[in-house]
N, C-alpha and C positions, 0 to 999 in steps of 0.2 A: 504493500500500500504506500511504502514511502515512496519509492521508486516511481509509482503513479502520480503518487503527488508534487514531486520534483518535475515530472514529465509535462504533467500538467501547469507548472506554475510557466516551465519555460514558454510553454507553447501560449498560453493565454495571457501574461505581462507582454509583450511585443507588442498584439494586436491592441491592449487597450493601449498602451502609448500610442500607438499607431491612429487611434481612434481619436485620443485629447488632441492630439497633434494635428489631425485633418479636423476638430471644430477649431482651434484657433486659426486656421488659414483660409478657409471659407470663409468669403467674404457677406458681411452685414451688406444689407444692399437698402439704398433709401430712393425712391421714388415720387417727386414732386410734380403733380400738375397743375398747370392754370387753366382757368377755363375762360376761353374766347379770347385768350391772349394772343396779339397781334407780332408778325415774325418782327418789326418793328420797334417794336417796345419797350426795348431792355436798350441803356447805354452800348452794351457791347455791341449788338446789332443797328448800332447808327441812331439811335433814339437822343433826342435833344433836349424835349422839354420836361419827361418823367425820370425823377429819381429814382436809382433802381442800384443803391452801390451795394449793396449784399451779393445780389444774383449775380452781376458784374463780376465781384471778386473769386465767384465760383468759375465764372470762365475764365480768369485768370489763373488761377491754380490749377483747372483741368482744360478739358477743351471742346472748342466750340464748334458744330458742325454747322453748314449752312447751305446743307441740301437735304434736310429728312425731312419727313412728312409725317403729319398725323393721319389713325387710321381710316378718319371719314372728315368733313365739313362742319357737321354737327356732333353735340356730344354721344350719343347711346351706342353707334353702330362705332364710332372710332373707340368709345374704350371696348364694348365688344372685341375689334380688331387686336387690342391692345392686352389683352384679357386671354384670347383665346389663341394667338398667333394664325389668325386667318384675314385674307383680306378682304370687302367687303363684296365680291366675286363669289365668294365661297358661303361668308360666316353668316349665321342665322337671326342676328338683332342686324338690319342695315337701314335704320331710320331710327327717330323717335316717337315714341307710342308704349313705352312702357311693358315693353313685352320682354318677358323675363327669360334667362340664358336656361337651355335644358339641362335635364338629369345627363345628358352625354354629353355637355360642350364642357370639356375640362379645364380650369382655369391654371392661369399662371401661378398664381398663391397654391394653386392645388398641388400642382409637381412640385414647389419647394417646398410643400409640407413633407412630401413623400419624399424629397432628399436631406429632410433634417428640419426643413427652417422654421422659426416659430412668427408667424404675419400678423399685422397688424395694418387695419384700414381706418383714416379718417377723413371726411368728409362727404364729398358724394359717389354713389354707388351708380343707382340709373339701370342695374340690372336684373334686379328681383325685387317686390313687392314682398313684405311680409305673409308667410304662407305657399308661397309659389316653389319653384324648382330652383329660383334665381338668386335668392335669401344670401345673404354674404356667408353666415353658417356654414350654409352648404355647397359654398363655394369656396373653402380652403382659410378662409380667415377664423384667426382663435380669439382676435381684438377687435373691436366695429364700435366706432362713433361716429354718426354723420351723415348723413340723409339715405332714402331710399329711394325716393321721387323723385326723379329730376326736376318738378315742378320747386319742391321745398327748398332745391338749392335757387332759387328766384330771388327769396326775402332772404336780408341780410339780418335781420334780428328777430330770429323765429323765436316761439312760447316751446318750441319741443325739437328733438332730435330723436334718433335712434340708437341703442345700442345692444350687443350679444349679451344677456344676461343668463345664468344655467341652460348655457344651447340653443337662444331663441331670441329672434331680435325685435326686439321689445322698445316700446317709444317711451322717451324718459322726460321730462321738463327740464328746460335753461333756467337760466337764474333771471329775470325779469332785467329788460334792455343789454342781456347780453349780445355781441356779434359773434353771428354763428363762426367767422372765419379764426375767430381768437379761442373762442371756443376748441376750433378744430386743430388750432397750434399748441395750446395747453393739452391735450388728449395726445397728441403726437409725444411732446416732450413729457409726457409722462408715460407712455409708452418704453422709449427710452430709458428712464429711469426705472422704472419696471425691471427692465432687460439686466437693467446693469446693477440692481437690488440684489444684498446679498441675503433681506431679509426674507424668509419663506414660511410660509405655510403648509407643513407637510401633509395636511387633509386635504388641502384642494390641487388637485390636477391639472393647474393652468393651462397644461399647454395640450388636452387631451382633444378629441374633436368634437365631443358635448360638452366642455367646458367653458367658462368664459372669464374674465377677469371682471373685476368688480368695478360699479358704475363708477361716478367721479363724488358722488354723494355716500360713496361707502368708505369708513376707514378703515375696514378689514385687511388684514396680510394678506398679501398675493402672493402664489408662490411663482416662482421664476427659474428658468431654466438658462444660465448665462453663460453655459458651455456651448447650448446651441446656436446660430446663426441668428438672424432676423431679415424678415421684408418688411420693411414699415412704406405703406403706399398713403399719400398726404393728396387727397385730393380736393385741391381748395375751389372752392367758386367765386374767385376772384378773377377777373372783372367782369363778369357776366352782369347782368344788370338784375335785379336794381340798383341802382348806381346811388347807394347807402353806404356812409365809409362814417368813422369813427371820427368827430369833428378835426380832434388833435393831427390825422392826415389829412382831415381838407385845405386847415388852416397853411398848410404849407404852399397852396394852390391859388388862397384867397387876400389879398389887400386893401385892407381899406373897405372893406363889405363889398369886393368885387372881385370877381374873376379876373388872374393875370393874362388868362386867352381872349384876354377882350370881349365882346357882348356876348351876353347870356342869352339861349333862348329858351328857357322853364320849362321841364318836365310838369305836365298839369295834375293836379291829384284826381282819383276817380278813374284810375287806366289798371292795367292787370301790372304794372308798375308802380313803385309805391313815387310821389312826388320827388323832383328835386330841381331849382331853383339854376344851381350851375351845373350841368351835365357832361362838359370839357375838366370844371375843374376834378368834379367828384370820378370821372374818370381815372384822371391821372393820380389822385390820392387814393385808387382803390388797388393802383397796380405798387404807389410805394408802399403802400397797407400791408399787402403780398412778401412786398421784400424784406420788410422789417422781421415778418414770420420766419421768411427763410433764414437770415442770418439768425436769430433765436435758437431756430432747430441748430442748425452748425456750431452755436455756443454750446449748446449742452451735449453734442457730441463729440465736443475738444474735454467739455468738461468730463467727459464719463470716461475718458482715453480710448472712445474706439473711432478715431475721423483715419487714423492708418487702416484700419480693415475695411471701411465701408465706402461703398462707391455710390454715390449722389449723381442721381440726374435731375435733371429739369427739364422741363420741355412742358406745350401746352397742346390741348386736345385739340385745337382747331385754329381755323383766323379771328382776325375782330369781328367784333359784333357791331351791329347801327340798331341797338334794341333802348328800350327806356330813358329815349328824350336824346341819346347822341344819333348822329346822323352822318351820311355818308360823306360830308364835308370834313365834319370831324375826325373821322377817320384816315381819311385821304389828304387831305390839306394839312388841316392844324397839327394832328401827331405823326402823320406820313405811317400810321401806326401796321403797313403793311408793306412799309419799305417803299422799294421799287418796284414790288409786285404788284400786281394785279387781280381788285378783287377782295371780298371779305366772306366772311362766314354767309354757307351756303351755294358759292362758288367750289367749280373745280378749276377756278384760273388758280396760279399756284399763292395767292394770295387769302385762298379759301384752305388750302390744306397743305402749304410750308410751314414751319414751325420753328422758333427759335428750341434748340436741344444742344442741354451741355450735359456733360459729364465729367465728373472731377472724382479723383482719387488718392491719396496725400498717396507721395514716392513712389509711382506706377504707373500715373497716365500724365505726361510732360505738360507741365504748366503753359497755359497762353498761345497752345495750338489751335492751330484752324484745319478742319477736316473736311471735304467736298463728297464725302462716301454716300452716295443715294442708299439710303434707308427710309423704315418707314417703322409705326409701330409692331406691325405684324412680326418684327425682326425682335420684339422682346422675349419672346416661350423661349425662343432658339439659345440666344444670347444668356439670359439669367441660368440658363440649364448648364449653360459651358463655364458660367462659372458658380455654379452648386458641381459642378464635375457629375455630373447625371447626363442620360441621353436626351436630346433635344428629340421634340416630339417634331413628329415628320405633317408641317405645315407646310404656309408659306412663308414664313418666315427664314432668314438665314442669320445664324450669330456674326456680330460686327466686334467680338470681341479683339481680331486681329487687328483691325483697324484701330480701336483703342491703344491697343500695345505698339502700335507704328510699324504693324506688319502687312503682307499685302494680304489686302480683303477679298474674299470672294464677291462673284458680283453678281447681282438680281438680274435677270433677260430682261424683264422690264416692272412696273409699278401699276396696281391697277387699282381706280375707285369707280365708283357706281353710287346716284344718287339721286330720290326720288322725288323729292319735294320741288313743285313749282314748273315740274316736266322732269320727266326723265333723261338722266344723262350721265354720260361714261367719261373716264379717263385714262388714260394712259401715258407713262414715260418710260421710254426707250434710251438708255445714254443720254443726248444732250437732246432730241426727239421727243416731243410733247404733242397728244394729239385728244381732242376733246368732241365726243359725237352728243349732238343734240337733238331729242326727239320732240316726236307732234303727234297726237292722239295715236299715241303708243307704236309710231315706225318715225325710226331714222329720218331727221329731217338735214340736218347738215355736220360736215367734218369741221375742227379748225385743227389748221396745222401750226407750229412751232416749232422755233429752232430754239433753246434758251440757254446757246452758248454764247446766242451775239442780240438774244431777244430776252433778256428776263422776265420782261414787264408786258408779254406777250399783247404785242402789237401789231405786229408784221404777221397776218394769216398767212400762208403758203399754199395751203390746201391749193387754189388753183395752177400754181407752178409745178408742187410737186404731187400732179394724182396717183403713181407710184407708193408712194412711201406713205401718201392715205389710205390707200388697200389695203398696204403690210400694217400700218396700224390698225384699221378696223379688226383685219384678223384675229391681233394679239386682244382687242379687245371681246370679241366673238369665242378666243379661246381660252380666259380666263371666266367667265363666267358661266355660271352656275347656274340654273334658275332656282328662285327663291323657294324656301319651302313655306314659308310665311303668307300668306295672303296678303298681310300688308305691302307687300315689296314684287309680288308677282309682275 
């Protein structure tokens, strides 16, 4: 028995080293959305009039790409995309309408549950309703604060939220004139400190998958598991409108009881938006409202010692919006808030679905690069799999993690979106080839072509120069699609 027992120690001390040692080097991984943020909007990306030095300094330290794409125009079907590693070709939410993700559509939080991770989601969800198949529960998350609705992430100072309580996600009250988005920054950073809590609870099973951590009105021990990994997904609804920001941001937009962008034209009360008076200034104090959050989170993840293991991105679900009193002038003119591009939310010019996307990683991803790698969301299943070191699930998706490390990337054939709101209409990019087909009571009514190596700001149509290379795009768009299994999207 001794002999066994020696034999046995040998063989079983290796492998748990081996085990401590692969969770200290899997990487924590932090995921931050904006919603309806404009590729525009951020200093790094050429923005002039909104302060934005937090997110800024994140594209300094890591690096900033300026060809990817979100996975749809609007929110539900791009975090779908985002979610599922499918593109909207393929995946089964491709609109909004509240139609919750199936018992088979696996999420991203799902597989890094199954490679270890312990997930944590705050703010909007958008793809399950309490009760449904779509429920965050039952989509890989063990932490949930923060809307279900996409309608609820509208108001900016909701009476309620949502959160996973014993396996069920259950509506909880705010604290009377809370904003939901600080809200959703304190839940984050406490998240964190969760992770990194050495206090536990050894009756409750934090991290099991009927489990749940305790609301924000409990002071019960939570136990913690801080050998394992984390995903914490932060998705704010910031700047989507209502354009309701915390005075202490507006006041940096406001002098003298007046908008520094010059005339006001009043959001009115009595609209599915709540009133507001300057909708340029309340704008741009709702994207530095955003940034203030993000440098917060980044303090408390210097504080907790884990900003070397964890990889931070940012990027935003779509383009700007002209919703709740701002309008296409504002957007286009006064913040240039879609750049050089062309187009805002609800477009497939690329000013409806480019995206400012950084990625920063302390001592691994070279500070203050700039990366031109066409990616899209659908490229995240692949990507976070390669680094949980698990197999990527065979989407559309391709991991961009080479590119990160400054090596050469694989490359997508081409990009595809599909969108149904206001007529139906496709896209497609090929290399430096962008081609966008518009319908008319449900058939093909015209191509537009693009070149967006010497056209960013897609101007110059081609379609009639080059009917060739309209064909070959139509194809590509003919043979990534799928038909919808959804009636809404048929």
């Amino acid at each position: 028995m001794s002999r066994i027992s020696v034999l046995l120690l040998f063989l079983i001390v290796p492998i748990l080293l081996w085990a401590q040692s692969n969770s200290r080097t899997t990487p924590n991984i932090i995921f931050i959305l904006a919603d309806d943020l404009g590729y525009g909007d951020l200093g790094v990306y050429g923005q002039k009039h909104i302060r934005t030095p937090n997110i800024d300094r994140l594209a300094r330290k890591g690096m900033r790409f300026t060809d990817f794409y979100a996975g749809s125009t609007v929110c539900a079907p791009s975090r779908a995309a985002l979610m599922t590693g499918q593109h909207t070709g393929h995946v089964y939410v491709r609109g909004n309408g509240e139609v919750p993700l199936r018992e088979n559509d696996t999420t991203l939080a799902q597989r890094l549950k199954a490679a270890g991770y312990v997930n944590g989601m705050v703010g909007k969800w958008g793809l399950g309703l309490q009760g449904t198949t779509g429920t965050p529960e039952r989509k890989g998350w063990d932490y949930f604060s923060g809307h279900l609705h996409h309608i609820e992430g509208h108001y900016q100072k909701p009476d309620s939220a949502w959160q996973i309580i014993n396996g069920q996600s259950v509506r909880v009250p705010l604290p009377a004139g809370k904003y939901a988005n600080e809200w959703f920054k304190d839940e984050a950073i406490r998240f964190i400190k969760l992770h990194t809590s050495t206090t536990a609870n050894t009756s409750t099973a934090a991290h099991s998958s009927t489990s749940s951590y305790s609301p924000t009105t409990s002071n019960s021990p939570i136990s913690t598991n801080t050998a394992k990994p984390f995903f914490l997904y932060i998705s704010f609804t910031l700047p989507h409108a209502e354009l309701v920001t915390n005075p202490k941001y507006l006041r940096k937009y406001i002098r003298r009881g007046r908008s520094i962008f010059g005339k006001e034209n009043a959001h009115p009360a009595g609209q599915h938006y709540g009133p507001q008076p300057f909708p340029k200034a309340a704008y741009a104090a709702m994207v530095t409202e955003m940034d203030k959050y993000v440098g917060e989170i980044m303090k408390q993840l210097r504080k907790s010692g884990l900003e070397e293991n964890t990889i931070v991105i940012f990027a935003s679900d779509n383009g700007t919006h002209v919703e709740g009193g701002r309008t296409k002038e504002d957007a286009m003119e006064t913040f240039k808030s879609s750049g050089a591009l062309r187009g805002v939310k609800r477009d497939l010019y690329e000013g409806g679905i480019r995206i400012p996307f950084i990625v920063s990683w302390k001592n691994r991803i070279k500070g203050g690069s700039v990366n031109p790698h066409n990616g899209a969301f659908w490229d995240m299943p692949a990507t976070f799999a390669e680094l949980a070191g698990v197999t990527a699930p065979g989407r559309d998706g391709i991991s961009f993690l080479p590119a990160l490390m400054g090596n050469t990337q694989r490359l997508h054939e081409f990009l595809y979106w599909e969108f149904g709101e206001g007529g139906f209409k496709q896209a497609v990019r090929e290399r430096n080839w962008k081609a966008i087909r518009f319908y008319s009571n449900g058939q093909p009514d015209r191509t537009e072509l693009f070149d967006l190596s010497t056209d960013i700001g897609e101007q110059n149509n081609l379609a009639g120069s080059e009917p060739a290379k309209v064909k070959e795009m139509e194809k590509l768009m003919d043979r990534a699609r799928r038909p919808s299994e959804h009636p809404l999207w048929r």
